[in-house]
C-alpha positions in Angstrom: 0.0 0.0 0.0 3.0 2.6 0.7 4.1 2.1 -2.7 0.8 2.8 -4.3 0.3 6.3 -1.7 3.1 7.5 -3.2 2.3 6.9 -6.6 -0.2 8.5 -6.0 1.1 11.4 -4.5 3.9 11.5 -7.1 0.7 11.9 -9.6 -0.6 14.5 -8.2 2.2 16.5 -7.7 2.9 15.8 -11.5 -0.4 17.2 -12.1 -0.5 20.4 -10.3 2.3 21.3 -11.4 2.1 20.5 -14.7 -1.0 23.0 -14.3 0.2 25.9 -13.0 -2.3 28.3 -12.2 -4.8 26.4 -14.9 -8.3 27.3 -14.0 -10.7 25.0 -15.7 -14.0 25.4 -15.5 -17.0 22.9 -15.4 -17.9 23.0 -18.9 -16.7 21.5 -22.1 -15.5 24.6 -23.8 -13.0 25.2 -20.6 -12.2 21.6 -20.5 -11.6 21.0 -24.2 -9.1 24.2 -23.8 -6.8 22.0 -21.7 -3.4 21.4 -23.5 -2.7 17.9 -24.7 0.5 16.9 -22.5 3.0 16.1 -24.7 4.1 13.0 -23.5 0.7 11.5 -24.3 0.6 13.1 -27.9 3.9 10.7 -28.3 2.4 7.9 -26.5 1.7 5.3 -28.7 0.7 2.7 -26.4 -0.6 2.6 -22.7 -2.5 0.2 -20.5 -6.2 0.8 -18.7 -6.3 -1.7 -16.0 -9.5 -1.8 -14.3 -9.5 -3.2 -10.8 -11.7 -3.0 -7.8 -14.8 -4.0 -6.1 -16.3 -5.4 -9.2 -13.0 -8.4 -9.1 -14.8 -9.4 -5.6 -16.9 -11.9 -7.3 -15.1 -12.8 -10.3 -17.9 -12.9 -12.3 -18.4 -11.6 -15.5 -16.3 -8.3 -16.0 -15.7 -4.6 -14.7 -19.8 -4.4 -15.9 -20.8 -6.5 -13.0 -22.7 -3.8 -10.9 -24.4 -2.6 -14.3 -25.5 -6.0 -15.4 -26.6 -6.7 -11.8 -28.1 -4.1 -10.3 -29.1 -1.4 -13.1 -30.0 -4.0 -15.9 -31.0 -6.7 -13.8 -29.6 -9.5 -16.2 -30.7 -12.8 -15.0 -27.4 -14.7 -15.2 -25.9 -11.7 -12.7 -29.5 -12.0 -10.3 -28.8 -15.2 -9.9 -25.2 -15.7 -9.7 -25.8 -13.1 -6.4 -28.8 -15.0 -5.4 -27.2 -18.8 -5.4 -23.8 -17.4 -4.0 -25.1 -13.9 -1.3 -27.0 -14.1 1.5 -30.1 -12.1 0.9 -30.2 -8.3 1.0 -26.4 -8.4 -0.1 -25.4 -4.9 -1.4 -22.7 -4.1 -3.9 -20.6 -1.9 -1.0 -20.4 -5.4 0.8 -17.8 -6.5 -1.6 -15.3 -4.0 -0.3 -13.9 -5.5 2.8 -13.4 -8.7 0.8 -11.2 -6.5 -1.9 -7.6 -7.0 0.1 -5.4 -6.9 -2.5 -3.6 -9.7 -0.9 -1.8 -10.8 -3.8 -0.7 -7.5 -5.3 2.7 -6.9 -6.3 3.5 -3.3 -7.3 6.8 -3.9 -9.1 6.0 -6.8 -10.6 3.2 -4.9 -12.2 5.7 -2.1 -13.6 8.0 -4.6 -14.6 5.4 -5.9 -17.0 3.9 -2.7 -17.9 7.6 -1.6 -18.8 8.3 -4.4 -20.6 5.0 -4.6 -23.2 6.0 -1.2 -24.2 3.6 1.0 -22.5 4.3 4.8 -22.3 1.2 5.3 -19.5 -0.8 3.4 -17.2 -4.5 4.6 -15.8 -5.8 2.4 -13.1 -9.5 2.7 -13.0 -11.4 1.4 -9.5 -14.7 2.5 -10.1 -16.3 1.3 -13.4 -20.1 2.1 -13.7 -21.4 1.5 -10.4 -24.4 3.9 -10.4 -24.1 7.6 -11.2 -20.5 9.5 -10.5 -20.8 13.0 -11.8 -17.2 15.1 -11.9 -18.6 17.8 -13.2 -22.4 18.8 -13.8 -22.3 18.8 -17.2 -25.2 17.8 -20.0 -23.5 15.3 -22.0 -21.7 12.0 -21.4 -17.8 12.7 -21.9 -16.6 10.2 -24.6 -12.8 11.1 -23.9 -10.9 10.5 -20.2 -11.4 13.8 -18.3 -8.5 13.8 -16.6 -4.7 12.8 -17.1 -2.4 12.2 -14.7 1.5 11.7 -16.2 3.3 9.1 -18.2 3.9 5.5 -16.3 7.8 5.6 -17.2 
């Protein structure tokens, strides 16, 4: 966990200061005027690992809260009813997410060596409604950029 607290850290830092005094604003005009880094322009290749709650019950994919809860897809209802106690709810995953087996370096090593120029970890993947920003319409490009992996 250390080693991910100061990734983190070290990506924010990147990020402010990569900002300067940037004021952006919560509309698409003022986020569209955000410069492209230039390390991404160059970046031919990066990695989107998704990873969180939704690996709890291996079962199906990143989707699963979608297909379970908002869709209602049988196959999902059920796997939850056969394997959950009744009134199980999605946030009931979490303690059970330990990342027991994680290996930070390991990870690098192999993002390093496919060739990736940037890696965005993504924990939350449509589990209900997460607003950034109050805006009308659904983004359809990353809102945020951190910095290059390497």
């Amino acid at each position: 966990m250390f080693f991910i607290n100061l990734s983190l850290l070290a990506a924010a830092v990147v990020f402010l200061v990569g900002c300067g005094s940037c004021q952006y604003q919560p509309t698409w005009e003022s986020l569209d005027s955000r410069p492209l880094p230039a390390w991404f322009d160059q970046a031919k290749f990066g990695i989107f690992v998704h990873w969180g709650v939704f690996s709890v019950p291996s079962f199906g994919s990143e989707w699963f809260w979608w297909h379970w809860q908002k869709q209602q897809w049988k196959p999902y209802v059920d796997f939850m009813k056969n394997n959950y106690p009744p009134n199980f709810q999605y946030q009931d995953f979490a303690p059970e997410f330990t990342a027991e087996f994680f290996d930070a370096k390991k990870w690098a090593d192999i993002f390093a060596a496919s060739g990736a120029k940037y890696v965005v970890l993504t924990t939350k993947h449509h589990e209900g409604k997460v607003d950034l920003f109050p805006l009308q319409r659904k983004a359809s490009k990353p809102i945020l950029l951190i910095c290059p992996a390497f």
